[in-house]
N, C-alpha and C positions, 0 to 999 in steps of 0.2 A: 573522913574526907567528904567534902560536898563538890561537884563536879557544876560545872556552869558550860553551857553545851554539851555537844557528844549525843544528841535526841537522834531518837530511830533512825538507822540505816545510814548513821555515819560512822565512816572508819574510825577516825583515830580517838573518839571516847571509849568504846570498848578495849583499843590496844593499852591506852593511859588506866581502866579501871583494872586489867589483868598484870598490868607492871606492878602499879601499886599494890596489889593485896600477894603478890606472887610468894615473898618472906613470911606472910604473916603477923606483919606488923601493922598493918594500914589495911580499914575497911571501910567502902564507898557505902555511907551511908542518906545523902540526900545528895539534889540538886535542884539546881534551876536549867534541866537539859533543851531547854529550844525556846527561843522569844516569842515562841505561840506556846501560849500556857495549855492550852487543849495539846500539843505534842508531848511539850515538856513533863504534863502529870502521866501521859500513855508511856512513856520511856520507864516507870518502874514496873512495867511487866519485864521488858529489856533487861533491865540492871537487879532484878527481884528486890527491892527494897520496899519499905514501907512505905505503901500507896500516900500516906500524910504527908512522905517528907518528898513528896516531888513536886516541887513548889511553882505557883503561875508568874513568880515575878523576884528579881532578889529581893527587895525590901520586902517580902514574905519571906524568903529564907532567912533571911537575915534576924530580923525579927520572930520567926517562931524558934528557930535552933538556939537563941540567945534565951530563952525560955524554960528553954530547956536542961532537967540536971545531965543529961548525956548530950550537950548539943557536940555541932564539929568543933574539931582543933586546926583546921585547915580547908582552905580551897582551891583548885585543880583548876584552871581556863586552858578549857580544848575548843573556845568559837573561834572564827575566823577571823584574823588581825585588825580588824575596824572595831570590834568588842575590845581588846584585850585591856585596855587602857582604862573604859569604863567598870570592867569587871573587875579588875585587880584595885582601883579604887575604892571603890564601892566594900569589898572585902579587907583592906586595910583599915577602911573607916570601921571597922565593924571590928578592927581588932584582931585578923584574924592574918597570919602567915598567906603566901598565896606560891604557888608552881603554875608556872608559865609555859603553856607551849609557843614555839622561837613562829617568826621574829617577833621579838619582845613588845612591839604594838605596829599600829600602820608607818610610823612615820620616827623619825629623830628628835622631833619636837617634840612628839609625845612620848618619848621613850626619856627625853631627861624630864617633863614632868613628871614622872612615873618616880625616876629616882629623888627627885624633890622628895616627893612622899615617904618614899620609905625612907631619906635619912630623915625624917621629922619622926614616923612612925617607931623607928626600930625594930620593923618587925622582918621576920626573916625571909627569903625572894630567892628563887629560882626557878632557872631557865632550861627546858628540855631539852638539850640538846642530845639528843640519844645518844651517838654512836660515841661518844665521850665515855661512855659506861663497861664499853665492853673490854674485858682483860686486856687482850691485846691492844688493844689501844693505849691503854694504861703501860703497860710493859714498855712499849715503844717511848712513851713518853719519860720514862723513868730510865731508860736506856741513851736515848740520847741525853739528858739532863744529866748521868753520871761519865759524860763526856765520849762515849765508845765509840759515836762517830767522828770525835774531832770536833775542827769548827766546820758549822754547814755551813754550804755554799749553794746549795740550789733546792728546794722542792716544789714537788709536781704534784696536786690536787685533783683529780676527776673527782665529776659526780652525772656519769652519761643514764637518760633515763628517755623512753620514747612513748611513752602512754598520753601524751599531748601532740601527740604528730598530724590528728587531724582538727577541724573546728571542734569542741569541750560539749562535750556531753553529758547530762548527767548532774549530780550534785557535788561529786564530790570534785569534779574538774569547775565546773563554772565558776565559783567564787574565786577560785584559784585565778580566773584570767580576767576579771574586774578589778578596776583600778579604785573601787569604790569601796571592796570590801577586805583587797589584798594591799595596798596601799601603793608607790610607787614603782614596785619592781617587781614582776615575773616568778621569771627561772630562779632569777638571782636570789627574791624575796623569800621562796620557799626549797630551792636545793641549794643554790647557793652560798647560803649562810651556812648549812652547813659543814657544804667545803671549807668558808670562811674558820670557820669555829675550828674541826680539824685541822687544819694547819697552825695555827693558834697555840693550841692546846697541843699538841704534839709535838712540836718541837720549842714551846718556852718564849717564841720569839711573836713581836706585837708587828705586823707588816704598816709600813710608815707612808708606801708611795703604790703607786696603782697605774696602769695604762691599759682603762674599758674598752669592749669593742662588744656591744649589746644588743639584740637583734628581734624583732617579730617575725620569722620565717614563715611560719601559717598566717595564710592572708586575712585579712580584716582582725587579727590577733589585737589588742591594746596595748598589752605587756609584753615584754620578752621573753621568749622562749629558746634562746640558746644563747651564750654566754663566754668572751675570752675576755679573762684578767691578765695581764703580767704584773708582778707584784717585784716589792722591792721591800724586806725585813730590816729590821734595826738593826742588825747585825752586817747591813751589805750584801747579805743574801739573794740570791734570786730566785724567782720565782713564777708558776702558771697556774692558771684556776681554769677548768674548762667547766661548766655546767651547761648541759641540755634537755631538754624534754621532750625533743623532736629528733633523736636517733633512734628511728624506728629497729625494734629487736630489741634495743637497749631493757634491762628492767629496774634494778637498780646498782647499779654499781659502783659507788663510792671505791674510792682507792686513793692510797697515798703512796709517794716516794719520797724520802729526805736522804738528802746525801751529804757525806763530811767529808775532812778532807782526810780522815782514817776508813772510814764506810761508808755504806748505805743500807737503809733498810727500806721494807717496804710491805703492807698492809691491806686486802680487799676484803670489804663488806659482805660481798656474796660468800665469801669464804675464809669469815672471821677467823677461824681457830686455827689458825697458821701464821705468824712471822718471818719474815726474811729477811735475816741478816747479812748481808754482801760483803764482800774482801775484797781488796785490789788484788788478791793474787789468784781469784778465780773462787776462791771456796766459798759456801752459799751453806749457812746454817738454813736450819727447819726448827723454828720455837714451838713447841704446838701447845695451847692451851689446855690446864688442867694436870700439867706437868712439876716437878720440884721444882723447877731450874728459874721458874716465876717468883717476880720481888713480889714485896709487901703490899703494893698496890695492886697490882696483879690476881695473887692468889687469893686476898681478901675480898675479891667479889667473884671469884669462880666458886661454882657450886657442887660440879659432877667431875670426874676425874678424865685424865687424857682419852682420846678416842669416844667420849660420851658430848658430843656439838652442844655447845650453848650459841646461841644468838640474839635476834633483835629484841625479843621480848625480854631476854634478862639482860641485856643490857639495858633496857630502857626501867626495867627492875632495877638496878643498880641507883640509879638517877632518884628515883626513889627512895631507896634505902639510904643514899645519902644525907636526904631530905630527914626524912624519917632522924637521924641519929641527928643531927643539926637541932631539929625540934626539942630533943632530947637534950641537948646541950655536951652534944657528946663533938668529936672533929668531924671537918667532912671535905677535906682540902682542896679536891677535885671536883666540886659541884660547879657549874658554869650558875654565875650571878646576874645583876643588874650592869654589871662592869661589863659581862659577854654582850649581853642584849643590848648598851649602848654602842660597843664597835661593830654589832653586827650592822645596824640602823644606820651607820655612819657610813661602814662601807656599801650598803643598797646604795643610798641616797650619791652618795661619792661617784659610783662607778656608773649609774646611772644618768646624773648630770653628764659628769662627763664625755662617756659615750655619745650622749644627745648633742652636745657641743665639740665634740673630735677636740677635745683639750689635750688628748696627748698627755703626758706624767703629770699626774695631780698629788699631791700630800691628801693622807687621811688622815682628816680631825674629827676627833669625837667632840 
């Protein structure tokens, strides 16, 4: 793997190089870590790789790894969504697979150019959407999909987070609240999506209508920083999305609810390794991760057995391994695509406009 971002003293390239090699199948062997070549070649003390292969520019990795009889078979974009477009091109042209940290670039425009490419390229594309990775999420998905909850009729999506409560500090918030480098949306752009995505993904169902209500609560903010959807599924479904970044306390807590009209289940982030199955008549399973009672989606990406916690980082390992067998030519049926990363862009852009216009129920077009 060659990694394009993730230079000193940023989060999420060390969390992307610890997923990846976590099985043993995938090792970070070069990059182009920071658009200042003087950082970019100082990040293989960071990454302990070989000082040659931390390249000033891609068209230096590009061309010296193509040289080479061990070069890469893949590249990683952990920079900040105004890159991602350049970078994932740039790496297709070169032949080479690419993994995308979400949203899939700045913008909807650039997200079906994006897909132009790779259907011309054929080459293979995914999208990080981490929490997609983890057993139980899997479980859930595979639960309602074998019908147990009925037809759904309603879910409820949080993603409450308050480490933006005050003006952005820092590197790793600031780009986060520029519209220059994060593209048209916020909260939405970067938690968001991922509500978007779990929901999605979780219940099977493509949400078709939307009613934004989008907001910069910290003052002189550009982007929004707290977030109400109500949404509306193909299926008639209803539906809420809350995303924030300014509920102070908040840390991360992702959570879902779906409910049918046989049950309800229901899933948090903070406290992955637990499922809740609901009954109309009061009873309330406990699924717990790493147990038998787990499907084939399930058990095939848990590692440790019941009462031993897996979390973010093996599931964002999972996403990987996906990856990894896809390459291989093996199945990988749950990997989010270039399909994810264009409704995710659609919905920014959707709920966004709207909100800014009080349009009231709008259809989501990809």
């Amino acid at each position: 793997m060659a990694m394009i971002g993730g230079g000193p003293g940023a989060f999420i390239g060390p969390v992307h190089r610890l997923a990846a090699e976590l099985d043993r199948e995938i090792e970070l062997v070069a990059g182009v870590f920071s658009s200042d070549a003087r950082r970019s070649k100082a990040a293989a003390d960071v990454y302990l790789i070989d000082p040659e292969r931390a390249y000033g520019s891609l068209d230096e990795m590009f061309t010296a790894e193509k040289a080479r009889g061990d070069g890469i078979d893949f590249v990683s974009i952990v920079t900040p969504n105004h890159n991602h477009l350049l970078s994932a091109k740039a790496a297709l042209a070169a032949g080479l697979p690419v993994i995308c940290d979400k949203p899939v670039t700045a913008s909807l425009s650039e997200a079906r150019e994006l897909a132009g490419v790779l259907a011309d390229t054929g080459l293979t594309f995914c999208l990080t959407h981490t929490y997609t990775g983890y057993p139980l999420v899997r479980e859930m998905k595979a639960r309602i999909a074998a019908g147990e909850l009925g037809e759904i009729r309603k879910v409820v999506v949080e993603y409450p987070q308050g480490w933006l409560s005050h003006p952005a500090e820092g590197k790793q918030a600031e780009w986060r609240v520029d519209p220059s480098r994060a593209g048209a949306g916020g909260c939405i752009g970067d938690i968001g999506t991922h509500a978007f995505s779990l929901a999605e993904f979780a219940t099977g169902l493509k949400i078709t209508r939307l009613l934004a209500d989008l907001g910069a609560v910290v003052p002189g903010r550009k982007l929004d920083d707290d977030v109400s959807v109500l949404l509306r599924f193909e299926n008639g479904a209803r539906g809420v999305l809350l995303a924030s970044q300014i509920e102070l306390g908040e840390l991360n807590g992702l959570r879902i609810r779906v409910y049918g009209d046989k049950a309800g289940i229901r899933w948090r982030q903070e406290y992955p390794n637990q499922l809740e199955l609901l009954h109309g008549d009061g009873r309330q399973e406990i699924i717990n991760a790493g147990t038998d009672v787990l499907g084939p989606w399930a058990a095939s990406r848990s590692r440790t057995p019941g009462g031993h916690p897996e979390g973010y980082l093996e599931a964002f390992a999972n996403i990987y391994r996906d990856f990894a067998a896809l390459l291989r030519g093996d199945h990988a049926p749950l990997l989010p695509g270039i399909e994810d990363g264009l409704r995710g862009m659609a919905f920014i852009e959707t709920a966004v406009s709207a909100s800014a216009q009080k349009a009231g129920w709008v259809d989501l077009e990809v």
